[in-house]
Backbone bond lengths (Angstrom), bond angles and torsions (degrees), N, CA, C in turn:
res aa  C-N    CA-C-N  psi(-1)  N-CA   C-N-CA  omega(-1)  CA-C   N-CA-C  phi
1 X - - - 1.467 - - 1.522 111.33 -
2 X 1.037 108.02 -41.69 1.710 111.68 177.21 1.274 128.08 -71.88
3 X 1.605 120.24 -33.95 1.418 129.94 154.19 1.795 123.45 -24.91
4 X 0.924 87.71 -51.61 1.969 95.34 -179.72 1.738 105.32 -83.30
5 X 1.054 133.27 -12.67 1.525 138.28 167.04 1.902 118.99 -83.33
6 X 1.540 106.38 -14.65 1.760 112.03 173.88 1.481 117.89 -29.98
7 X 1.549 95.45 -38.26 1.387 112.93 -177.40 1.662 119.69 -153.37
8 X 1.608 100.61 112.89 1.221 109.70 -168.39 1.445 106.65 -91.62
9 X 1.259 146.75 121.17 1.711 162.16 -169.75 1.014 85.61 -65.56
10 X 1.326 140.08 137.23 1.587 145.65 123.71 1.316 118.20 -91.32
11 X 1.355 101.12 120.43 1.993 123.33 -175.47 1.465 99.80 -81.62
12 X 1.352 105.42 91.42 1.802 108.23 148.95 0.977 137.09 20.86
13 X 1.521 132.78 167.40 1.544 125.55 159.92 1.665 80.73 -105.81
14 X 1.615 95.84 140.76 1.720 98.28 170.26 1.833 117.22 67.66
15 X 1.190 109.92 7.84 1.495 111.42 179.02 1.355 101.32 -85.29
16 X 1.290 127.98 177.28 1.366 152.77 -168.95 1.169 128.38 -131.73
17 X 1.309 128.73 57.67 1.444 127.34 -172.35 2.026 100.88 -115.73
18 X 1.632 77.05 161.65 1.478 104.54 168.26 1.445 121.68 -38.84
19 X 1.572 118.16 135.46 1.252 101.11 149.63 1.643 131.48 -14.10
20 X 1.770 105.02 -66.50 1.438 126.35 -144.08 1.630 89.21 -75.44
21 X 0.980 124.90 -2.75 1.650 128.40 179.81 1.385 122.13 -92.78
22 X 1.736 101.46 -47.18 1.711 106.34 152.17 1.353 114.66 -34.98
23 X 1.607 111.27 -74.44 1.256 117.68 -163.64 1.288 131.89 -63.09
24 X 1.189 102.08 -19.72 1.789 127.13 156.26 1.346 108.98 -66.05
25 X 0.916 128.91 -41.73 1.548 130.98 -174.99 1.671 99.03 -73.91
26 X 1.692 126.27 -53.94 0.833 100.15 178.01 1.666 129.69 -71.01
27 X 1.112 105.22 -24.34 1.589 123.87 -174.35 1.595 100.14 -42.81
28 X 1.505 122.43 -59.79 1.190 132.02 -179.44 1.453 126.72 -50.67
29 X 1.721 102.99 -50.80 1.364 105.54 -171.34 2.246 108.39 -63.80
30 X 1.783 83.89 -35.81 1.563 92.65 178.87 1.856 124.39 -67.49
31 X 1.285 111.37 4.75 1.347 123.52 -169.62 1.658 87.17 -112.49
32 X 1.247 126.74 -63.31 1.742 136.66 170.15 1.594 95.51 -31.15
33 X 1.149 128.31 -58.97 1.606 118.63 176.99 0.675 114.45 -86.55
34 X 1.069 139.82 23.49 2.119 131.14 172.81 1.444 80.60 -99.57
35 X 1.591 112.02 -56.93 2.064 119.19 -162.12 0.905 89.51 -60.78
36 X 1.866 149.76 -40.13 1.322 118.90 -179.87 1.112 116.29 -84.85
37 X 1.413 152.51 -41.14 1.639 153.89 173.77 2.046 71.52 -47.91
38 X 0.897 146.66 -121.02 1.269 149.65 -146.62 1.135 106.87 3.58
39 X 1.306 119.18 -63.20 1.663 143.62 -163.39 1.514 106.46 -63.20
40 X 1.560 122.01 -55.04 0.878 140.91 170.88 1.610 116.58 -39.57
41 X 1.782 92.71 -67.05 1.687 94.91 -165.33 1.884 115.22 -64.71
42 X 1.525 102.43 -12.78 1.225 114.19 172.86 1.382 101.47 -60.39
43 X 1.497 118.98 -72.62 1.198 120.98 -156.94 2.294 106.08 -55.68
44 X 1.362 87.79 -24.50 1.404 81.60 177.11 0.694 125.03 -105.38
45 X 1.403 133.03 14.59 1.627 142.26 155.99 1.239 102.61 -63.81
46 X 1.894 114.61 -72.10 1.393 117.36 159.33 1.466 130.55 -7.16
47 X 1.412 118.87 -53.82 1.437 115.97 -176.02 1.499 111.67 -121.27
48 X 1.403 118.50 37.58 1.305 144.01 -153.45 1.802 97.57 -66.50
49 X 1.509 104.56 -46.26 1.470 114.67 -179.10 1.277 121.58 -63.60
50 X 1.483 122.28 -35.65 1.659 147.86 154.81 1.705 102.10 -33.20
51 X 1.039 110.85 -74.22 1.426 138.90 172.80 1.666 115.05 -46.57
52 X 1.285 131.44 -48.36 1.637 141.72 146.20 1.145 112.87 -29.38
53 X 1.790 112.81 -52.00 1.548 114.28 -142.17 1.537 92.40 -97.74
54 X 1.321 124.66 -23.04 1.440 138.59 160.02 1.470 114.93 -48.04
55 X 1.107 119.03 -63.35 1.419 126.00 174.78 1.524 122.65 -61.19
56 X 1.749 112.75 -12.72 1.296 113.73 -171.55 1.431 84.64 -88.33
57 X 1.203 139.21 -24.13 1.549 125.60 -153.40 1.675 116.35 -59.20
58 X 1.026 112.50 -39.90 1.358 134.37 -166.62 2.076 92.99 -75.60
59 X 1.006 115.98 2.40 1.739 105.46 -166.33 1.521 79.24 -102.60
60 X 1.781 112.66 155.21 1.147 128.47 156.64 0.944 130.52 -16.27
61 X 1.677 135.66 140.17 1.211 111.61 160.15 1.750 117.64 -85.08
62 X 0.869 112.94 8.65 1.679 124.36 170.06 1.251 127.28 -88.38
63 X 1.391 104.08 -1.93 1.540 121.37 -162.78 1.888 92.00 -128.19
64 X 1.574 90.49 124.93 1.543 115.51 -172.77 1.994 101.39 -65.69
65 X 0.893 113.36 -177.85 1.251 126.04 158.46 1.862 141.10 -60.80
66 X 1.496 102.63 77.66 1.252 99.72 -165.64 2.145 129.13 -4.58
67 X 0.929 109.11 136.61 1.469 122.41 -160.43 1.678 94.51 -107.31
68 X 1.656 106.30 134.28 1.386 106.07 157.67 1.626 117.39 -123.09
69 X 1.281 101.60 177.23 1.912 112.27 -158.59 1.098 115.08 -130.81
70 X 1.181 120.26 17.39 1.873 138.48 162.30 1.057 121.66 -140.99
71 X 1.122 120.34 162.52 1.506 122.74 169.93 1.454 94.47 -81.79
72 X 0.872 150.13 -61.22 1.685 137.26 -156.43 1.918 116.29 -72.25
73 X 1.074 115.98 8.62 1.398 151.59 -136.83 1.841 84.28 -85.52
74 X 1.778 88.79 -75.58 1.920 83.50 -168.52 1.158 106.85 -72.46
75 X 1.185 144.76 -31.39 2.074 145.10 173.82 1.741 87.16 -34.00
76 X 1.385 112.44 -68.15 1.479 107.45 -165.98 1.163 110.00 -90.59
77 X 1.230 151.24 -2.19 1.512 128.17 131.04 1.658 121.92 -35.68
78 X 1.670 91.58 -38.94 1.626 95.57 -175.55 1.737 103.67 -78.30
79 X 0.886 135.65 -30.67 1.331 138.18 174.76 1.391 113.67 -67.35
80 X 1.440 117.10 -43.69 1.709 96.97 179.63 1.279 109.56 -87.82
81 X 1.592 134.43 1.91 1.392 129.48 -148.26 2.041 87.93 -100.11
82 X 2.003 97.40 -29.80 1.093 97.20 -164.24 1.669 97.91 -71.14
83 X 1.352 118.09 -46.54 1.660 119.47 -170.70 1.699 98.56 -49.02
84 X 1.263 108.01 -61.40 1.351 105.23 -165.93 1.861 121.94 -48.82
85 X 1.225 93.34 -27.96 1.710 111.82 178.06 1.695 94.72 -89.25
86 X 0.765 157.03 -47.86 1.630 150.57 172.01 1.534 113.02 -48.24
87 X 1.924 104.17 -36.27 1.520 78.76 -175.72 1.316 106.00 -112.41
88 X 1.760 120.80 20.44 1.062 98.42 142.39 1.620 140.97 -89.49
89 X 1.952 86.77 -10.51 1.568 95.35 173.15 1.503 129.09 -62.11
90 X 1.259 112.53 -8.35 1.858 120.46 -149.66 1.743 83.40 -145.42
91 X 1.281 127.50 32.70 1.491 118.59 160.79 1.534 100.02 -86.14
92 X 1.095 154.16 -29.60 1.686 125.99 -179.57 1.807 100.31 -69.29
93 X 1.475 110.72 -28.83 1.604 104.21 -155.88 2.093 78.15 -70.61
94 X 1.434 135.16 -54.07 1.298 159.85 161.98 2.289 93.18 -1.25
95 X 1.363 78.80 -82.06 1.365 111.22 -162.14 1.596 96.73 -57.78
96 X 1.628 117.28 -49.96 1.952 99.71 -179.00 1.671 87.30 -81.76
97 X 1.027 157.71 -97.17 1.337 131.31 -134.91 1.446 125.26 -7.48
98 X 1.605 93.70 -67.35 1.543 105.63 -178.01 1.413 101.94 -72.74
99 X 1.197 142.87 -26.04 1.384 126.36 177.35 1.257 111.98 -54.71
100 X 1.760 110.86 -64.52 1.275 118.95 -178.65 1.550 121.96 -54.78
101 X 1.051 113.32 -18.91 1.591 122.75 -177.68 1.918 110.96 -84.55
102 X 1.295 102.27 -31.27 1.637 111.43 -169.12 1.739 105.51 -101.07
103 X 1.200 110.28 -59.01 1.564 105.98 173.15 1.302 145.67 -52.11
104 X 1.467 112.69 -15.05 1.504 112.17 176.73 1.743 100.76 -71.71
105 X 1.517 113.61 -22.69 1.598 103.48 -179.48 1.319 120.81 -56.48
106 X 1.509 123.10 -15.76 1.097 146.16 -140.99 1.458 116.02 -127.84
107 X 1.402 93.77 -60.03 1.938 89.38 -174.50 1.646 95.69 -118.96
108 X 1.208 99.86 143.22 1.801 92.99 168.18 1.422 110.63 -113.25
109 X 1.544 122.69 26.64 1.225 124.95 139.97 1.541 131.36 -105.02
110 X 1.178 96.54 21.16 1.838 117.28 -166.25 1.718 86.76 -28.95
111 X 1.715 113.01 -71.35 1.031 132.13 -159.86 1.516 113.97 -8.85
112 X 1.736 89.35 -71.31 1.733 97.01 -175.04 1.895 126.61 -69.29
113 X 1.485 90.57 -2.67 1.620 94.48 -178.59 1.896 106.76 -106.74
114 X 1.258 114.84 -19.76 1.566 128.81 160.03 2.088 97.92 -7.46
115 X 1.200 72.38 -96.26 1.871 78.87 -168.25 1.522 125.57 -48.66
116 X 1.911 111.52 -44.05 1.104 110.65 165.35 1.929 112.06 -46.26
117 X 0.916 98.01 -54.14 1.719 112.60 -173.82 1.619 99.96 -54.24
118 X 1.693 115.01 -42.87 1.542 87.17 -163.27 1.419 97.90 -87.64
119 X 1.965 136.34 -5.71 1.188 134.17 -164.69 1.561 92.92 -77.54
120 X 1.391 116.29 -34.29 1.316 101.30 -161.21 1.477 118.27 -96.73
121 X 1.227 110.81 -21.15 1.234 120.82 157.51 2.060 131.58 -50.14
122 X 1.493 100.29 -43.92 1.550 131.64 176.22 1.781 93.26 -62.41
123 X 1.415 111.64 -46.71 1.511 121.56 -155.21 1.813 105.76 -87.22
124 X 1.511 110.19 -25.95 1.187 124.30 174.57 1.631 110.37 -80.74
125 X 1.258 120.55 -40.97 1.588 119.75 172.05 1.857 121.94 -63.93
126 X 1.557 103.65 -24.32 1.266 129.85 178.07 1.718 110.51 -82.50
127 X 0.978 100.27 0.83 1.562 107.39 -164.83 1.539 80.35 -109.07
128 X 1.313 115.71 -70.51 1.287 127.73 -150.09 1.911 104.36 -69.95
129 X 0.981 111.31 -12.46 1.717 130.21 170.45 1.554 88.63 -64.61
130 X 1.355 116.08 -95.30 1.243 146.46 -173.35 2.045 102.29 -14.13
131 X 1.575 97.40 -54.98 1.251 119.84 -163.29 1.893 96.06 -69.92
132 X 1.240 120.28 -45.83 0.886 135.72 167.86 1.486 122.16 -24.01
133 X 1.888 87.74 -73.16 2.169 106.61 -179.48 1.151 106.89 -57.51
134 X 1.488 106.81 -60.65 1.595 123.06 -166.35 1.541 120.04 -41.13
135 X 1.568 106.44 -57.13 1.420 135.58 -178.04 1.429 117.74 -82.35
136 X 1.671 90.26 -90.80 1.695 100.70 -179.70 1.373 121.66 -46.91
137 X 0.989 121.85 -70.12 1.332 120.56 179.52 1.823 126.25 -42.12
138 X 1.404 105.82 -53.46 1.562 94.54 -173.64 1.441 113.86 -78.07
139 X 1.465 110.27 -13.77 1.811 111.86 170.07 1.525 101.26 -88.78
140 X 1.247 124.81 33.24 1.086 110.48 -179.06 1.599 98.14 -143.64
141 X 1.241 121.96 -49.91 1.711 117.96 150.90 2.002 110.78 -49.03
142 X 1.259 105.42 -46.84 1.942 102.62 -177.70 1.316 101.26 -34.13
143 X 1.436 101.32 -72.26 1.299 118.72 -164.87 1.479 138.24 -58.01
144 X 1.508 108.79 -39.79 1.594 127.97 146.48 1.542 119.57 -50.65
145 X 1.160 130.42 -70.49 1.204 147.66 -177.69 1.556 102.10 -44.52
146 X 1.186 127.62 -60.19 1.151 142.01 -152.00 1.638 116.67 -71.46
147 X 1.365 92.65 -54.22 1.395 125.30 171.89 1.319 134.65 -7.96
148 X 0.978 153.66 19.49 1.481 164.88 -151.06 1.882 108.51 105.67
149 X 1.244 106.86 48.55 0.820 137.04 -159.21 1.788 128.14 -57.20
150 X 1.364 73.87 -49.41 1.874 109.87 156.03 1.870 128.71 -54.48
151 X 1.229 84.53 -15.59 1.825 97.14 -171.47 1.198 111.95 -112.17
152 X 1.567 110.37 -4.86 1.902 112.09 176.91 1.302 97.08 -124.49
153 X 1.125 82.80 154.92 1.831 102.47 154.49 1.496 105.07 -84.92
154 X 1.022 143.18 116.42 1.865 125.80 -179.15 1.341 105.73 -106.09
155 X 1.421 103.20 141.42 1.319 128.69 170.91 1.216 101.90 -137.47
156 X 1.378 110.01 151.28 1.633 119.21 176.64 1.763 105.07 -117.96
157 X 1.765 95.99 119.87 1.744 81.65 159.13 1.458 127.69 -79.54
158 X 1.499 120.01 157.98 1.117 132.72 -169.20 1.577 109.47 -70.66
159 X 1.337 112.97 -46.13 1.659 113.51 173.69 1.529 111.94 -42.66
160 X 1.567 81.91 -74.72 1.573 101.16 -172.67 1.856 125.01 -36.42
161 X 1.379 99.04 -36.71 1.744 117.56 177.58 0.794 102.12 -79.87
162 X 1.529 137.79 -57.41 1.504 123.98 -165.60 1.749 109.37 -62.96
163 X 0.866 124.19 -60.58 1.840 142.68 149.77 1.602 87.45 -9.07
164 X 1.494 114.71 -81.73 1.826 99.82 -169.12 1.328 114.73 -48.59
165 X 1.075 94.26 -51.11 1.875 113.04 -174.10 1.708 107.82 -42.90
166 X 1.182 120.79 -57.45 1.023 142.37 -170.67 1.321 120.56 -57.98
167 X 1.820 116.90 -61.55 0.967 136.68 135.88 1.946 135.72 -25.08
168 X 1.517 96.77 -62.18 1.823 102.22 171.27 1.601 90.12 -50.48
169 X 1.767 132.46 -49.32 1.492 105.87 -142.96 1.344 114.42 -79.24
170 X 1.845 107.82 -47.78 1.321 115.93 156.42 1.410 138.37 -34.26
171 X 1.478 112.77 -21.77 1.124 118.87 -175.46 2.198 118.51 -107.94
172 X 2.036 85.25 -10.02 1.371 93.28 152.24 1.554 131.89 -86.00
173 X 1.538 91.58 -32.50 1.922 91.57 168.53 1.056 113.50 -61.91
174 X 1.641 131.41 -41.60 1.504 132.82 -174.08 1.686 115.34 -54.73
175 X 1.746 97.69 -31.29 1.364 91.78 -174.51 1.469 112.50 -80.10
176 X 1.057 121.79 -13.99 1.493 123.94 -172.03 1.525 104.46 -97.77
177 X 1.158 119.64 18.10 1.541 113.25 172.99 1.237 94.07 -125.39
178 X 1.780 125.10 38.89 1.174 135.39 125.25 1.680 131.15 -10.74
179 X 1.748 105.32 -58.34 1.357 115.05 -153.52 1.434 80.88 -104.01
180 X 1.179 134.26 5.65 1.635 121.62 -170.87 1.319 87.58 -101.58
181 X 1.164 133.17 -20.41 1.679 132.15 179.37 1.324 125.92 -82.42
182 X 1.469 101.44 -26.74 1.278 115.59 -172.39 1.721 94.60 -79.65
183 X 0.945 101.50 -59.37 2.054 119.78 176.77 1.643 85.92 -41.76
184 X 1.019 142.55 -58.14 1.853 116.26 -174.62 0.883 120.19 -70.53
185 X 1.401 129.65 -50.81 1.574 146.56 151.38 1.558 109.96 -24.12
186 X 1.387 111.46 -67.21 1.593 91.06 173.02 1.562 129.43 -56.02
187 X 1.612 98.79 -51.49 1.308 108.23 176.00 1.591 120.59 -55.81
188 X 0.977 110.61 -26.39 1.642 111.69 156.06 1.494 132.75 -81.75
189 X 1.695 100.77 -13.70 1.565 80.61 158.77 1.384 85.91 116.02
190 X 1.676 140.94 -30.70 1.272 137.42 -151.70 1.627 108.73 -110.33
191 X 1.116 100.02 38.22 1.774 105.40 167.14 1.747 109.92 166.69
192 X 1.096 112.30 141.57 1.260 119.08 166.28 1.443 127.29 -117.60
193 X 1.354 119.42 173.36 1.210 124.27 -169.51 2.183 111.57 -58.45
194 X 1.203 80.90 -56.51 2.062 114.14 170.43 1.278 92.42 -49.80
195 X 1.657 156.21 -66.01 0.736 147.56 137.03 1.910 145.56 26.76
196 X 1.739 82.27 -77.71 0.979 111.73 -179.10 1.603 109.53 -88.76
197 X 1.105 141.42 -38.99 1.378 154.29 135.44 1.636 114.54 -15.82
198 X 1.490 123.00 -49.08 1.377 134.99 179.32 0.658 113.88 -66.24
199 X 1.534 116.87 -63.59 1.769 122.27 -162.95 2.167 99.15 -94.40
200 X 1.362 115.44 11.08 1.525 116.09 154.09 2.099 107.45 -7.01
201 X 1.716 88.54 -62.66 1.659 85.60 -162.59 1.563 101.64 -54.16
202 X 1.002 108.66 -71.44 1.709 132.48 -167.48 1.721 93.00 -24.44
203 X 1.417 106.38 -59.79 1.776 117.34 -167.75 2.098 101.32 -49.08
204 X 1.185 87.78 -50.64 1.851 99.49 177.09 1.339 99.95 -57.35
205 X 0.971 123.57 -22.11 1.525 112.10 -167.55 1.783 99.76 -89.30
206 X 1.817 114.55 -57.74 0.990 106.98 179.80 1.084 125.34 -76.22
207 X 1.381 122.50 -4.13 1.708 137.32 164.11 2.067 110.28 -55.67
208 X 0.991 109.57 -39.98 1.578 133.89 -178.54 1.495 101.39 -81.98
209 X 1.187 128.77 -42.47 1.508 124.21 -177.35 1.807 96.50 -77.58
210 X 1.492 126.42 -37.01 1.042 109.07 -172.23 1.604 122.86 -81.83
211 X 1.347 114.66 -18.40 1.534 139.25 178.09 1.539 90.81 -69.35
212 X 1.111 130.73 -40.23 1.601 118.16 -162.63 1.459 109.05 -88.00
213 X 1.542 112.47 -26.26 1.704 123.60 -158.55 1.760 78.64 -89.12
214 X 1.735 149.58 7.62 0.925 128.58 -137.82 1.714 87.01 -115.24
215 X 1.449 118.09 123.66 1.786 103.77 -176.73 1.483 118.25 -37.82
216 X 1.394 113.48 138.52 1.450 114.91 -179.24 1.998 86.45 147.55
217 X 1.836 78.65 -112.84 1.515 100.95 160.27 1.742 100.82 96.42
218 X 1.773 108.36 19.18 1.308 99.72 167.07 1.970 103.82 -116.38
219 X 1.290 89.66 153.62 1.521 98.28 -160.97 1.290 142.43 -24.72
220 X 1.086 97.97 -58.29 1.798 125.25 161.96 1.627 105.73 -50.62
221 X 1.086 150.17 -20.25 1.477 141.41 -166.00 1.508 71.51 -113.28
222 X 1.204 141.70 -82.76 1.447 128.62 -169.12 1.436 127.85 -29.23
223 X 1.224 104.93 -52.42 1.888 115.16 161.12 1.603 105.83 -42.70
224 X 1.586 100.10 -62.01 1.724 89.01 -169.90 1.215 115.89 -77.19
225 X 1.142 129.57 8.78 1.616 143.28 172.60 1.163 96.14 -77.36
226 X 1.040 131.23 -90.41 1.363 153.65 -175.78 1.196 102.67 -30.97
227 X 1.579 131.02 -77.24 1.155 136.92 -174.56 2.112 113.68 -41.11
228 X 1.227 93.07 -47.20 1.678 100.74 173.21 1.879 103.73 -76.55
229 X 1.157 126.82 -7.72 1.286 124.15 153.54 1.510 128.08 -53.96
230 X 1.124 100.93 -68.64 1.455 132.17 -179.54 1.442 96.84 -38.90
231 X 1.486 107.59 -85.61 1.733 119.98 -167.56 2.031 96.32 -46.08
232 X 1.192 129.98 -61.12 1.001 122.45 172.27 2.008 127.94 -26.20
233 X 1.647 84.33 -35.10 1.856 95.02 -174.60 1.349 100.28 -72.69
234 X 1.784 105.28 -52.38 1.841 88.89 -164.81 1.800 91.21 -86.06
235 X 1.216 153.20 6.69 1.502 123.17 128.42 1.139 127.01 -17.52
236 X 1.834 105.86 -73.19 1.215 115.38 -174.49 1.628 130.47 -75.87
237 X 1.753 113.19 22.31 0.955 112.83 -170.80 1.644 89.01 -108.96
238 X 1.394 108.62 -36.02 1.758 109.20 158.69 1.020 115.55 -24.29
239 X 1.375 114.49 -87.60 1.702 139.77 164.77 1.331 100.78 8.00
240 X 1.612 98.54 -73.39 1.306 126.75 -133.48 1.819 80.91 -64.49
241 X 1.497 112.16 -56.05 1.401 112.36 -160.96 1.800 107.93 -58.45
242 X 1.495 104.68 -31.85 1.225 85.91 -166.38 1.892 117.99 -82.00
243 X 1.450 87.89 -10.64 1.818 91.22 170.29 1.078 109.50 -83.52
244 X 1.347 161.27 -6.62 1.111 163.50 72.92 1.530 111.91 32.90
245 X 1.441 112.41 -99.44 1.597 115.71 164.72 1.302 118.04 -27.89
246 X 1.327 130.38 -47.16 1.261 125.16 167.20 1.435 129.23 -54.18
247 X 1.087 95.09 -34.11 1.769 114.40 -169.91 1.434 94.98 -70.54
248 X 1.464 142.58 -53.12 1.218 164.22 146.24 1.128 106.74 -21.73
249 X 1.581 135.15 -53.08 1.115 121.01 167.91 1.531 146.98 -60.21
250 X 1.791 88.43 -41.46 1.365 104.98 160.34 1.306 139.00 -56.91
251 X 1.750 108.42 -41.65 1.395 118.46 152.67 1.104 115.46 -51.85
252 X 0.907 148.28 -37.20 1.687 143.44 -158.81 1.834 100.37 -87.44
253 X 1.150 95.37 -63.98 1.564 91.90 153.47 1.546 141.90 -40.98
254 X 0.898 118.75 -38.96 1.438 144.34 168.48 1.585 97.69 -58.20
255 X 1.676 105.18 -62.73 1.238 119.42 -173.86 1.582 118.51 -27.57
256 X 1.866 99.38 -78.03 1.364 128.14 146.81 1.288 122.24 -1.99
257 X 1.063 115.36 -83.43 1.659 126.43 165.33 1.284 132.79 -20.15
258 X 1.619 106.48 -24.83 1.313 112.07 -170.55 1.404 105.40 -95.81
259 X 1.195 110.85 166.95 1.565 124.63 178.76 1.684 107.23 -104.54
260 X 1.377 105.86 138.38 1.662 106.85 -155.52 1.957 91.51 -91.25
261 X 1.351 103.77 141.32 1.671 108.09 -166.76 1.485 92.91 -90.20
262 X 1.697 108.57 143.11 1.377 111.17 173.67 1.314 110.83 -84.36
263 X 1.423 116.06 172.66 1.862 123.29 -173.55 1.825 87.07 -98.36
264 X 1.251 72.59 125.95 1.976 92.23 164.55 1.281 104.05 -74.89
């Protein structure tokens, strides 16, 4: 399987190839991320328990040691804890595949923005992890756990927590690769700054629907959802302007270049 991947073709901005060249192109990059999620989920199967005892941190200190209710229970704790840790380990290898595979349609300087794009992107999901443990998560176990508190005995299952856990963090990195979306979107042409400025309300609106749909779903993790939404939008309205200006430049340049046609 790996033999035909030695060397992966990259299709141009503006080149002309075959179908059977696309699909080759993608075929490859999609085999490059299976071998790395592979690589990955190994290494995090391996330290799968490392990874458990990480995720317990954020639980109460009043609250015992999550409890399980099968025998097959911890194998697959250890199995999704490992996927979930693989694909966050192998998101830059994730993130340039598809970059490199989607952007030459788009920019025909992809080249020189490649790394900036995948550093900041890698560095924005790492943020949004971070933002996740730190924040989301323990105002979001406090508050659950706690909660009428007096009327249970509480125990936490182990499935069920790791699944939130897992979920709140992944779903905080996703949100912060906000401005990494906006950066293709502009650079492709499919949104502008003016744009993004107008429809402000609308974004608040679907910014608030996505903070609430976000596991948890008690207030305080929604506030700070939301709130790290927001600042993210007018980021990405920066972004937005400065890929823009660029785009402007290049045209004008482009412009330049040409030789002015005489009148017959």
């Amino acid at each position: 399987m790996l033999a035909g991947i030695r060397n992966v073709k990259r299709v141009g901005h503006d080149e002309e190839v075959p179908l059977t060249d696309h699909l080759e192109e993608l075929r490859n990059r999609v085999i490059i991320s299976l071998v790395a999620l592979a690589v990955g989920f190994i290494l995090c199967f391996w330290q799968h328990e490392l990874i458990i005892e990480f995720l317990n941190r954020p639980l109460p200190a009043s609250v015992p040691e999550p409890i399980v209710l099968n025998v097959a229970e911890p194998f697959m704790i250890a199995l999704k804890v490992s996927i979930a840790g693989a694909v966050i380990l192998t998101l830059p290898v994730l993130i340039y595949q598809l970059y490199a595979y989607v952007m030459p349609a788009f920019d025909p300087d992809h080249d020189r923005s490649t790394w900036p794009y995948l550093t900041a992107a890698s560095m924005l999901f790492l943020v949004g992890l971070a933002f996740g443990y730190f924040l989301m998560l323990p105002a979001a176990t406090n508050f659950l756990v706690n909660f009428d508190a007096e009327l249970y005995n509480r125990q936490v299952q182990a499935g069920d927590y790791y699944g939130f856990a897992v979920w709140i963090l992944i779903g905080c990195g996703l949100i912060f690769q906000l401005p990494t979306g906006v950066f293709l979107l502009s650079t492709a042409g499919l949104m502008t700054p003016q744009w993004m400025r107008k429809n402000r309300r609308y974004a608040i609106f679907v910014m608030a629907v996505v903070s609430a749909a976000l596991p948890g779903g008690d207030p305080l993790s929604m506030l700070i959802a939301l709130a790290a939404l927001l600042v993210l939008w007018e980021v990405s309205i920066f972004i937005s302007a400065f890929v823009q200006k660029r785009r402007g430049e290049l045209e004008e340049h482009e412009g330049e270049g040409l030789e002015p046609v005489e009148d017959v």
